[in-house]
N, C-alpha and C positions, 0 to 999 in steps of 0.2 A: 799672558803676563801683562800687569798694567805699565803703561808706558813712567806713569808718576804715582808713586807708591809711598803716601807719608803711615808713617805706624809709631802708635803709643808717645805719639810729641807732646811733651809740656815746656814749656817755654815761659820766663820769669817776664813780669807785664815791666814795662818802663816805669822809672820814675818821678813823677809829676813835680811842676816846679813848686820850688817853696809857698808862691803865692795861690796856687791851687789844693794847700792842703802837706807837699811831699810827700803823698805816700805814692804805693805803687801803684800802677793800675791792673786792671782785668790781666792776667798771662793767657796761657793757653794748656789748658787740660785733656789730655788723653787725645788726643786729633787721630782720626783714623780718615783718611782722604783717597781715593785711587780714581786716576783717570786715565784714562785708553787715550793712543797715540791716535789725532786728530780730532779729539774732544773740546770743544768750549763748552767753560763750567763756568756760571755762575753764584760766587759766596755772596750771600745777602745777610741783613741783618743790624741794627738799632747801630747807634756810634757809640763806642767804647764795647763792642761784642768782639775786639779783636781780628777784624779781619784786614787791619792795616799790617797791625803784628805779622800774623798769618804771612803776607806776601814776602814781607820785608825778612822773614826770616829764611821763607823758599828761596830769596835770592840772594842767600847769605849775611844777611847786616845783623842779624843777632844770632847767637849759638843756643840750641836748645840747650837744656836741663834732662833730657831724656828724651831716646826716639831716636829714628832714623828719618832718613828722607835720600829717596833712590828714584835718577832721574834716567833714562833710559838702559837700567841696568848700572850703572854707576852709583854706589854710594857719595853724594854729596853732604853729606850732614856739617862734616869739619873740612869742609871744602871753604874755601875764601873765596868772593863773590866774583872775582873776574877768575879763578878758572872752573867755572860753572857754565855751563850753557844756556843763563837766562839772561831776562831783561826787564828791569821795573821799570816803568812807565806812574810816575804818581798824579796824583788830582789836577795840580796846576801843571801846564808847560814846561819844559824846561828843554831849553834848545842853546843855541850857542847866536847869541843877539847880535853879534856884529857879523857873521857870518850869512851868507844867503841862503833860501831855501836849498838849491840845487848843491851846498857845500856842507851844508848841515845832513842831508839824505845821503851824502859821497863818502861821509866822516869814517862809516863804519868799513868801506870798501880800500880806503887808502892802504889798510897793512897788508889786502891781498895783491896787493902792486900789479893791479888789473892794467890791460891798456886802455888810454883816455878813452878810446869808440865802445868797449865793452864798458867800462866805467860810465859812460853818457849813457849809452841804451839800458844798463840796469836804472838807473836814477829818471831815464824818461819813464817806464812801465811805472815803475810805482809810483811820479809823481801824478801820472795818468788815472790810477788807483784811484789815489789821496782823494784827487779830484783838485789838485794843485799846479799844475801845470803853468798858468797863469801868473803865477806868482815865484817860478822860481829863479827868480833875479833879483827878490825884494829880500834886505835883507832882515832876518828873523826876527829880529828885534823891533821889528814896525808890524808886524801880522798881527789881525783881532788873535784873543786867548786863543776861540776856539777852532782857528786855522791854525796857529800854532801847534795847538796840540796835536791837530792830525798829521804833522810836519815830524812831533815829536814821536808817535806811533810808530811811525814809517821807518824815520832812524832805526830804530828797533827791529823791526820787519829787517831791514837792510841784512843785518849780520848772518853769514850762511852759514854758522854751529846754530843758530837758533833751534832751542829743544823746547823751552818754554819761556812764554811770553804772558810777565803779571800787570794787569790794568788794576792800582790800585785808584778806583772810582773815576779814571781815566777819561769815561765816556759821558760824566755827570755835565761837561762843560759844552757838552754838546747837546743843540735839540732834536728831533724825533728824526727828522731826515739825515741828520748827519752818524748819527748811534747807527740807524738804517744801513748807511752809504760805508760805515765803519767795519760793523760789521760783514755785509759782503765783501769786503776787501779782507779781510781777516781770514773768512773763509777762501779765499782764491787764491792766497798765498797759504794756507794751509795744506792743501790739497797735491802742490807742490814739493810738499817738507814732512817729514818728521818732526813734528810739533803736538804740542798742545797749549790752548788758551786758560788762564784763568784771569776771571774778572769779578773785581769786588763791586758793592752799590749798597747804596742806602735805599735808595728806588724801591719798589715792586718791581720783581723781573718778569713777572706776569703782564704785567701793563709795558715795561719798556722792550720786552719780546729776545731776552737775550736768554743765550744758553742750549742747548741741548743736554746739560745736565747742572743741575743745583746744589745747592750746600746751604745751609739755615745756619747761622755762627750766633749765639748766645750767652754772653759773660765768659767766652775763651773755649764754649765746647761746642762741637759740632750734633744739632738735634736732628738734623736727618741731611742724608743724599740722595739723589735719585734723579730718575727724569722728570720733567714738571706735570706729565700727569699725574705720576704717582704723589707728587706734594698736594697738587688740585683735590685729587679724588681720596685720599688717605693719608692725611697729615698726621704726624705717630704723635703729635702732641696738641694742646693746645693754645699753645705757643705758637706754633708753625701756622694753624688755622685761622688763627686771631691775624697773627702779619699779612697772609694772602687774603681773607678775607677782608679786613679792615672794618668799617663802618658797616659794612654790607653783606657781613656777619651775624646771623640768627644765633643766639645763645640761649637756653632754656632750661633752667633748673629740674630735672627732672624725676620722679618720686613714684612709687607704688603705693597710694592709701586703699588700701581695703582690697584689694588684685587690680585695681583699676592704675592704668598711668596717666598722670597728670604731670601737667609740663606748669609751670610756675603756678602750680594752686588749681590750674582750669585743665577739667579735663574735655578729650575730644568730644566731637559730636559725636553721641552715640548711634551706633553701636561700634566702638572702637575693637581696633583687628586685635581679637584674642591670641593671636601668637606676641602682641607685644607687649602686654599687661602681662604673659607668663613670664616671657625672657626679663621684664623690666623686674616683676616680683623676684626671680631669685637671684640677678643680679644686685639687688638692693639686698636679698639674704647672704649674698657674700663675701659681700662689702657693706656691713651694715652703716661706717662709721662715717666711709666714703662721701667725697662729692660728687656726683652724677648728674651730668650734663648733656644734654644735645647739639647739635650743632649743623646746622645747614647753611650754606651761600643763597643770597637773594634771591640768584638768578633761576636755582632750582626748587624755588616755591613755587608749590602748583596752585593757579589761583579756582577756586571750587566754586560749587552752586550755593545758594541759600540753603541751611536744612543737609548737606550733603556728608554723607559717613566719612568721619575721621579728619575733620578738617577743626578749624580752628576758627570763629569769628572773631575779625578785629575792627577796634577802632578805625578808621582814616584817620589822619593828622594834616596830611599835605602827599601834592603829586607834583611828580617833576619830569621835565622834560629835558635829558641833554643831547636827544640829536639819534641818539642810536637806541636808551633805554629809556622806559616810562618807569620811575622809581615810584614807590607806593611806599608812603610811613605811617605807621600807627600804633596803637597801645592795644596791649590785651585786656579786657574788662573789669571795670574794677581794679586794674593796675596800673604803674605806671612803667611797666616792662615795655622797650619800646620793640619792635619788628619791623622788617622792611622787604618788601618782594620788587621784585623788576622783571618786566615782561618787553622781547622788543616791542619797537618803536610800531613797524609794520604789520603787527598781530591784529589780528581782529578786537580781541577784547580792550586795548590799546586806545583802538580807535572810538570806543566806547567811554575811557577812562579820560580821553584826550576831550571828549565835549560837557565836563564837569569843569565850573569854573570853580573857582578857587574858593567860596564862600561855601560852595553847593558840595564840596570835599568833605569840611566838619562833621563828622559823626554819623558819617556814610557806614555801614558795616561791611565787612567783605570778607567771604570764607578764604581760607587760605589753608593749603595741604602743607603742612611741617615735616610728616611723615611721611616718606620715597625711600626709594633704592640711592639717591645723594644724601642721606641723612646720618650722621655721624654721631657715636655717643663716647663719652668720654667720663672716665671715674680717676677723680685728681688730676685729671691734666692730663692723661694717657689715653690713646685711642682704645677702646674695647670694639675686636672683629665681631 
């Protein structure tokens, strides 16, 4: 049984002020969410996709319109936010300024009329955590933001109903070591409790490395869940594929003329693999009206020989180095479609790529494999297995 169990939630959007228009914004449609007890999930997604809505409402500040929400067996839906077992945590700070760190961490522990030594030893461990130690004598209202906020975190952490804990984009004030140092501490007081984590971002949670499970949030509905392979390797949309992939995203209009497939007008180097000129033909038979699309990630183009079956020659544009990947840009022939492959840094062929200077790039040609076992197709916006 899932420890956090949202079903069929819609939820009216706020709204906006007069100077913005007043109308309402994005709500939330049909939410279907379920997280296992020690789960961090992370909701990603554009700003105004709701996922501010989303927390604020798992921790009571708005009443849905329909839907339940069931936190460890508990119906909470028409629960009022403090007798709920959460905790929101929003973007900025917010801690108690005149107060010290060591008194701001203690706040949550005052109503279990702990003794001052047990009350001291809980607030050393997790200042220990925080990584604030240092500083719990200073009071709150003098700490850069994003000491603050790991002060704020922690408050949070403190309370011993803790069932769930909402970071809305909580961890955006912090950089790559501290999200790092945050996370571990999340996890260790997890471990601990009866808990589970969700955490909102505008970010990439691919690049910022959080989660053990995901949520895609788009105009108030939820486009997929899962673990973040399953987002990497089969994106149910391509919405979902476009967000994780970004810039470094392969897109390719894709077509049956004659049984042959061709990806924006060009087709493969012949002799292209007759299993995918059949599958493409009656796919395009039955969806005739459909858009059908391709879709690959840079990093699984396979780069080919001259001349070599089933690849695709392109352009060069430019090559880039940022440390770990050799980024390759260029156009398909005769078009102005752009593509982009990346190979690591330390590959042989790399090392090949790395002694072309920047003039000697122009109008290099280079086979490149579109078509693998990474290669996704998509008719309307929908993955096709």
């Amino acid at each position: 049984m899932a420890f956090l169990r949202v079903s069929s939630l819609d939820v009216s959007g706020s709204r906006w002020p007069r100077w913005l228009g007043g109308r309402r914004g994005d709500g939330l449609t049909d939410i279907e969410l379920m997280l296992d007890e020690g789960s961090l999930c992370t909701v990603f997604g554009d700003a105004g996709s709701g996922k501010s809505l989303l927390v604020q409402t798992l921790a009571g500040l708005h009443r849905p319109a329909r839907g339940q929400v069931v936190l460890d067996g508990v119906d909470v839906t028409r629960l009022p936010p403090g007798r709920r077992r959460t905790a929101l945590v929003p973007a900025m700070p917010v801690v108690y300024p005149a107060l010290t760190v060591e008194e701001n961490l203690a706040w949550p522990l005052r109503r279990q009329r702990l003794g001052d030594e047990q009350l001291s030893r809980q607030v050393q461990e997790m200042a220990s955590l925080l990584g604030v130690l240092d500083v719990l004598h200073v009071a709150a209202g003098q700490l850069p933001p994003a000491t603050a906020q790991r002060v704020a975190i922690g408050r949070a952490l403190m309370r011993d109903d803790l069932a769930l804990l909402l970071l809305d984009d909580a961890l955006r004030i912090l950089d790559a070591e501290g999200r790092r140092r945050m996370v571990g501490c999340l996890r260790q007081v997890q471990r601990s409790r009866r808990m589970c984590i969700l955490i909102t971002t505008r970010g990439q949670p691919d690049v910022m490395g959080l989660g053990d499970e995901w949520a895609m949030l788009d105009h108030g509905r939820i486009l997929q869940q899962g673990r973040p392979a399953e987002f990497l390797q089969y994106p149910r949309t391509m919405a979902v594929a476009s967000r994780l992939g970004g810039s470094c995203l392969n897109v390719l209009p894709a077509r049956s003329e004659q049984g042959v497939a061709r990806f924006a007008g060009i087709g493969l180097q012949p002799p292209s693999p007759p299993q995918l000129d059949l599958w493409l033909a009656e796919l395009q038979a039955q969806f005739p009206q459909a858009s059908i699309e391709m879709a690959i990630r840079a990093e699984n183009v396979v780069l080919g020989r001259p001349g070599q079956e089933g690849c695709i020659e392109v352009v060069l544009t430019a090559i880039e180095d940022d440390g770990t990947w050799m980024h390759m840009h260029g156009v398909l022939p005769g078009t102005e479609v752009t593509v982009c492959a990346k190979v690591l840094v330390d590959s042989p062929v790399a090392y090949d790529l790395a002694a072309l200077a920047g003039g000697a790039v122009q109008g290099r040609r280079q086979a490149l494999q579109f078509i693998n076992r990474h290669t996704l197709f998509f008719v309307d916006g929908r993955l096709v297995q």
